[in-house]
BAKE-549203 format. One line per 4 residues: their letters; for each residue y, x, z of C-alpha. Coordinates in steps of 0.001 Angstrom, whole numbers, plus 500000, padded with zeros to 6 digits. Example, Ala and Ser with C-alpha at 12.3 -4.5 7.8 and 13.67 -1.06 7.14 Angstrom:
<recs>
AS	495500 512300 507800; 498940 513670 507140
</recs>
This chain:
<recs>
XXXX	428478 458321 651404; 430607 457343 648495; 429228 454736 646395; 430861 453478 643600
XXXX	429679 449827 643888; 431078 449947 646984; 434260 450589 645235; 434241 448160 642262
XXXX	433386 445745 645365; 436890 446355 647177; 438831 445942 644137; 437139 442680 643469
XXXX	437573 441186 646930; 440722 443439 647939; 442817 444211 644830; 445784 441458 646196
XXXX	445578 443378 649540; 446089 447012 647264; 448541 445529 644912; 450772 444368 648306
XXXX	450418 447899 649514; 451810 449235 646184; 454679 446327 645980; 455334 447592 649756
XXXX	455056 451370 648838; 457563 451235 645400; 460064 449097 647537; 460355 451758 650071
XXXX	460432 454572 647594; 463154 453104 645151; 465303 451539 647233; 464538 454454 650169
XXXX	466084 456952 647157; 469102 454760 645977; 470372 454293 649139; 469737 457101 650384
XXXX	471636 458870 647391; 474546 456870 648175; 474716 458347 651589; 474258 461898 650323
XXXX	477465 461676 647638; 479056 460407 650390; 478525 462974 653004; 478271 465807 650301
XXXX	482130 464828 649524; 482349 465029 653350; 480696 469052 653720; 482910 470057 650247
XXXX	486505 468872 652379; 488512 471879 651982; 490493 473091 655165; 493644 474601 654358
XXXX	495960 476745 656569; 498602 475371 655672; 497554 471829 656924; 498391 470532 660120
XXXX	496285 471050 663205; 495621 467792 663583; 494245 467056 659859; 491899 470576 660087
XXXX	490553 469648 663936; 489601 466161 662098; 487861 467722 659240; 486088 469559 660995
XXXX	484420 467150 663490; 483881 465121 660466; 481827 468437 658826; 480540 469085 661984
XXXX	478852 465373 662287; 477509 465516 658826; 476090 468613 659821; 474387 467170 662647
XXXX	472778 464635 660923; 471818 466425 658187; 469937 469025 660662; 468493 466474 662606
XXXX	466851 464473 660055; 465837 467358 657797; 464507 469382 660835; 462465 466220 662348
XXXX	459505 464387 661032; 460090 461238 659181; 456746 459483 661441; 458764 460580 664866
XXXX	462099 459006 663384; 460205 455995 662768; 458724 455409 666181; 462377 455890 667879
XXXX	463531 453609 665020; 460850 451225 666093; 461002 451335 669279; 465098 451109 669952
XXXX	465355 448355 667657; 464020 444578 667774; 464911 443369 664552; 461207 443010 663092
XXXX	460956 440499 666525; 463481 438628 665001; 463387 438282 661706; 460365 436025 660137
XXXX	459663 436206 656387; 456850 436678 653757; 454659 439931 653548; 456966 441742 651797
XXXX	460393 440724 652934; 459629 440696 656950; 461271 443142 659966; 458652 445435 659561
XXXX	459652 446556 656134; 463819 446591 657096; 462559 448701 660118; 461317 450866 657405
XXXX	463847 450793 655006; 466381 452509 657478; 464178 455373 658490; 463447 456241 654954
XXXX	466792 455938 653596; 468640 457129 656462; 466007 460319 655931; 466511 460481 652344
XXXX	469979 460309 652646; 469764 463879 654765; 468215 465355 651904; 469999 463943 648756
XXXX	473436 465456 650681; 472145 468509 650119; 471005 468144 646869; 473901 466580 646183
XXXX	476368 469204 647722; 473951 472238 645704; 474764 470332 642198; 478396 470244 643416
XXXX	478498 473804 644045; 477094 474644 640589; 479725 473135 638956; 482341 476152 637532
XXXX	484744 476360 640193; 487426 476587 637603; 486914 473593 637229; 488435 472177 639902
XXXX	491228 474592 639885; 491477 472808 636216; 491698 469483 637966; 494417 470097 640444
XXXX	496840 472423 638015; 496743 468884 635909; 498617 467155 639263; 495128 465266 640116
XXXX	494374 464940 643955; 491222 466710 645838; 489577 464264 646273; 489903 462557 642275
XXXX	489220 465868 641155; 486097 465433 643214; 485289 461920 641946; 486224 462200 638275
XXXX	485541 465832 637292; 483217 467636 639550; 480734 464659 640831; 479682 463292 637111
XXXX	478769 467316 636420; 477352 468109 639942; 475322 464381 639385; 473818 465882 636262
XXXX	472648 468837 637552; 471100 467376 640291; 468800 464359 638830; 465556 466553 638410
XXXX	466073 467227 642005; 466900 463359 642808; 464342 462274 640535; 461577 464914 642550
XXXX	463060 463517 646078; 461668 459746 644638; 458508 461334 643926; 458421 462571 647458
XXXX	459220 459293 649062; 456503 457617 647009; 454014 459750 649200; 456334 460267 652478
XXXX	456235 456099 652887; 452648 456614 654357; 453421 457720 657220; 455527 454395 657878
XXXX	451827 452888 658934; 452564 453950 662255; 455739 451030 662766; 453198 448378 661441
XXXX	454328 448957 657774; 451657 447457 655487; 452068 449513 652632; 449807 450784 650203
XXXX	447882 453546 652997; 447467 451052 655273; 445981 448672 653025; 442927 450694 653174
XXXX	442510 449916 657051; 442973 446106 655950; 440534 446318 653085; 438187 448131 655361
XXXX	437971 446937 658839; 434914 444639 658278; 432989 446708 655733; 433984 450811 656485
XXXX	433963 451625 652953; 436602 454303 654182; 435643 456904 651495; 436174 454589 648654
XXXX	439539 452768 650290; 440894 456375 650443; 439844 456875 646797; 441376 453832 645170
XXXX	444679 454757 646301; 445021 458034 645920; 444202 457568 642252; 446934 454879 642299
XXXX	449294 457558 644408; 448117 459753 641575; 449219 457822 638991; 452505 456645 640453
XXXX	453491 460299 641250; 452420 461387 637526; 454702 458444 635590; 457408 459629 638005
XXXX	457001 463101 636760; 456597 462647 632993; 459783 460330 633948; 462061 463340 635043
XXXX	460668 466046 632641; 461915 463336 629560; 465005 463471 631581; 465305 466708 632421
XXXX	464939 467705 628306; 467094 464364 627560; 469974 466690 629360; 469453 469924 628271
XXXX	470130 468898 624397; 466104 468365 623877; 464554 465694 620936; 462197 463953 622717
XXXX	459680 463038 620180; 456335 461000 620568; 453860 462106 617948; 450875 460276 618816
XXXX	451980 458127 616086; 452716 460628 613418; 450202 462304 614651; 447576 459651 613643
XXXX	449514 457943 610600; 447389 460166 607717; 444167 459389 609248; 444975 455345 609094
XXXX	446293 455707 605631; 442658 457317 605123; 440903 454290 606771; 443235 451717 604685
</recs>
């Protein structure tokens, strides 16, 4: 039965044990996303090669094995659950045996770090290589009549566009690792889900563990949101206004 003494009595006695969890949880999810993004430009420039018949067969068998394992990976960690690549993470590795360190900075969380971003980075090609493909294509026909190479055409005229059309897709892929990182409890992870088990194992105030953070998955997931709408009006041309003071100011001037 939920009770909320019960609650108010595991943030007293637990909140350093939460607030660990959530340090735990935002490391995962931010650098999880950068990383991972990194990896996704990369392999999206990889999937956009063109193959050209007049190139040796030498330079189009290379491209495509290189497509072809981008593919692969891309398949494979889309089309797999992030909780299974964790465990063969986990168990194929040693280095949380090996490396000693605080709560936060320990093998456990590196473990971690590699299946999200490695997971992420799956994703974030795809998104990347979608916000390439949206870019006008005369655009990079505009890129190589000016004498400029494939691949700076790529870098300098296509990527910053394709990049901008992609951030309320990168910035939604963050929100999703906020709440994917959960399911890193499973390695050992102590972030902000398992802190209920830690908060709890004495006491089984399960209901009201489970409540405290999902109001503070709640929260996280809503900032994040309100986060990439600003953006998201930021880039189509939008005034971003905040009118709670304006909104207020003849009612004060009433008052004074």
């Amino acid at each position: 039965m939920f009770s909320f003494e019960h609650l108010f009595q595991l943030i007293e006695k637990y909140y350093i044990t939460f607030l660990n969890g959530l340090a735990v949880t935002l490391i995962l999810a931010i650098v999880g996303t950068f990383v991972g993004l990194l990896i996704g430009i990369l392999l999206a420039f990889v999937k956009c090669i063109e193959i050209k018949e007049t190139e040796s067969n030498f330079s189009k068998i290379s491209k495509k094995i290189l497509k072809g394992i981008v593919s692969i990976y891309v398949n494979l960690f889309r089309g797999t659950p992030m909780m299974v690549q964790a465990m063969i993470v986990f168990f194929i590795s040693n280095i949380w045996t090996s490396i000693q360190g605080s709560w936060v900075f320990n093998g456990y969380l590196l473990c971690g770090l590699i299946v999200i971003t490695i997971n992420t980075g799956a994703y974030m090609c795809e998104i990347v290589r979608s916000g390439f493909n949206g870019v006008d294509k005369g655009q990079l026909e505009g890129g190589r009549s000016c004498g400029l190479s494939y691949f700076k055409t790529m870098v300098f005229i296509i990527a910053p566009q394709g990049l901008k059309n992609s951030i309320p897709t990168i910035l939604n892929e963050y929100i999703v690792n906020i709440k994917d990182s959960s399911v890193l409890n499973v390695i050992g992870l102590s972030e902000l889900y398992a802190s209920v088990s830690i908060a709890t194992n004495t006491n089984y105030f399960k209901v009201e563990g489970y409540v405290i953070i999902g109001v503070i998955y709640l929260i996280l997931t809503l900032l994040a949101s309100l986060i990439a709408n600003l953006i998201a009006k930021k880039l189509n041309g939008e005034k971003i206004k905040f009118n709670f003071l304006t909104h207020y100011k003849p009612k004060l001037k009433e008052l004074n």
